[in-house]
C-alpha positions in Angstrom: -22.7 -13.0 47.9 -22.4 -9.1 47.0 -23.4 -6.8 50.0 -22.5 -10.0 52.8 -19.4 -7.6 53.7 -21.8 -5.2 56.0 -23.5 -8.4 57.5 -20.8 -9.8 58.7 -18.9 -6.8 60.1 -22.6 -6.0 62.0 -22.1 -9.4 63.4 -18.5 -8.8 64.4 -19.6 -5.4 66.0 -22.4 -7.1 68.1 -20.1 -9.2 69.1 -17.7 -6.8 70.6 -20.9 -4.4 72.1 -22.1 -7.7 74.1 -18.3 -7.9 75.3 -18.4 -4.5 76.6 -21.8 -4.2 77.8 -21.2 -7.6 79.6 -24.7 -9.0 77.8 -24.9 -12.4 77.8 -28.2 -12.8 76.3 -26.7 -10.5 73.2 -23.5 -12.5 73.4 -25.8 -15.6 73.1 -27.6 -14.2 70.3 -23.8 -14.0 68.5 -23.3 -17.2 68.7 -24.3 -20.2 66.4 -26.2 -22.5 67.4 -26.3 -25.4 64.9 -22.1 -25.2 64.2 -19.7 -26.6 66.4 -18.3 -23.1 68.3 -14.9 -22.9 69.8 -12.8 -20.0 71.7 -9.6 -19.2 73.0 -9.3 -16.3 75.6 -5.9 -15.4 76.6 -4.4 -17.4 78.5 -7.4 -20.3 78.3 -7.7 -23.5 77.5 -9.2 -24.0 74.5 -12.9 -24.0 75.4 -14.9 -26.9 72.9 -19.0 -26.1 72.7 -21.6 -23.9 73.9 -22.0 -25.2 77.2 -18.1 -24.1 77.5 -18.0 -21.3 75.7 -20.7 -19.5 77.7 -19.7 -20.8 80.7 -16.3 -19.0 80.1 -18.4 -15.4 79.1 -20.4 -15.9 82.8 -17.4 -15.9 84.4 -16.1 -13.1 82.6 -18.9 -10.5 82.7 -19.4 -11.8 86.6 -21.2 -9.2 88.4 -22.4 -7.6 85.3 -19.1 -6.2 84.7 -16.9 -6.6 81.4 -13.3 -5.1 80.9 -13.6 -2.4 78.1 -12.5 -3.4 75.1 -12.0 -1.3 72.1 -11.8 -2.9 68.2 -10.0 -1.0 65.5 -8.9 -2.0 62.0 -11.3 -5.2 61.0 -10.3 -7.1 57.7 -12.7 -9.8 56.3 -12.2 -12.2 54.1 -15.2 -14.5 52.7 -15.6 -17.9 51.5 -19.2 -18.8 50.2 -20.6 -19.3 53.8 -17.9 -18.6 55.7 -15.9 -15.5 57.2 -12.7 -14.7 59.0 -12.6 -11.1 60.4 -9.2 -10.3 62.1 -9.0 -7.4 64.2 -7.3 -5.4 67.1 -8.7 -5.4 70.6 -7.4 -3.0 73.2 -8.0 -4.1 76.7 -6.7 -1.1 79.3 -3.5 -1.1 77.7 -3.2 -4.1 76.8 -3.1 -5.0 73.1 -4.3 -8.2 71.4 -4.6 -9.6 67.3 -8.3 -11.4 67.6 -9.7 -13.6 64.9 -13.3 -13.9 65.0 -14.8 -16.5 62.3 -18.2 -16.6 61.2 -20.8 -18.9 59.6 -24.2 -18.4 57.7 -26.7 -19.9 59.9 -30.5 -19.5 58.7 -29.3 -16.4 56.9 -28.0 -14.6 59.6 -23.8 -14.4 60.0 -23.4 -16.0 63.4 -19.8 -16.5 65.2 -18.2 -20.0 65.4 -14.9 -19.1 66.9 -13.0 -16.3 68.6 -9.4 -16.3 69.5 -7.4 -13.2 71.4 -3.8 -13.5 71.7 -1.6 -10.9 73.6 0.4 -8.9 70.6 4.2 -7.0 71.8 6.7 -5.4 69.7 8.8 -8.0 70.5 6.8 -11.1 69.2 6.2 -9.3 66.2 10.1 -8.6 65.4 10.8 -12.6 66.4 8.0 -13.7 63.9 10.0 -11.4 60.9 13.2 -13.0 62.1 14.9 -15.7 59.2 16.8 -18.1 60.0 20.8 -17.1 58.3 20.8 -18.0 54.6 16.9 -17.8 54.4 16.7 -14.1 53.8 
């Protein structure tokens, strides 16, 4: 589907503008509703369905506050109806490598499942590391 590219990376911005203005009704609005949705904070259990889900963002955004996160360099990639965007979230100083899939649902690209994971320069080296005789 020629032009989906700007959908989906709309969808993955409103995402990440109901995360830091602590909306839940916009984080709601994100969120499929006929798919099966998943998500993995940091740190979390993995949280199974939307009762879940959105019972994890309540407890987040709490008083109507959100921590402010920042998103920089977004890749997609697309599959018919289906769309992986991986990104970078900073979080105070905190970094983290998110992956945020997406789904057509009644023509609109809405999310499925996000995952946030803490990222240092020292996990990245062990993930480069061979084992002796492999490299």
């Amino acid at each position: 589907m020629p032009g989906q590219e700007e959908h989906i990376l709309r969808a993955n911005f409103a995402f990440y503008t109901a995360f830091r203005n602590a909306d839940l009704a916009a984080m709601e609005a994100v969120w499929a509703r006929r798919w099966p949705v998943t998500c993995l904070h940091p740190g979390w259990q993995a949280l199974i369905g939307r009762d879940e889900v959105f019972k994890s963002w309540r407890a987040i955004f709490g008083g109507g506050n959100s921590p402010p996160v920042e998103v920089s360099d977004a890749t997609l990639q697309q599959i018919d109806n289906a769309a992986i965007v991986l990104c970078t979230e900073r979080i105070y100083k905190t970094e983290l490598a998110a992956t945020n899939l997406f789904a057509l649902e009644d023509g609109d690209w809405k999310m499925v499942h996000h995952q946030a994971g803490l990222v240092t320069i020292e996990e990245a080296r062990s993930v480069v590391t061979l084992p002796v005789g492999l490299n």
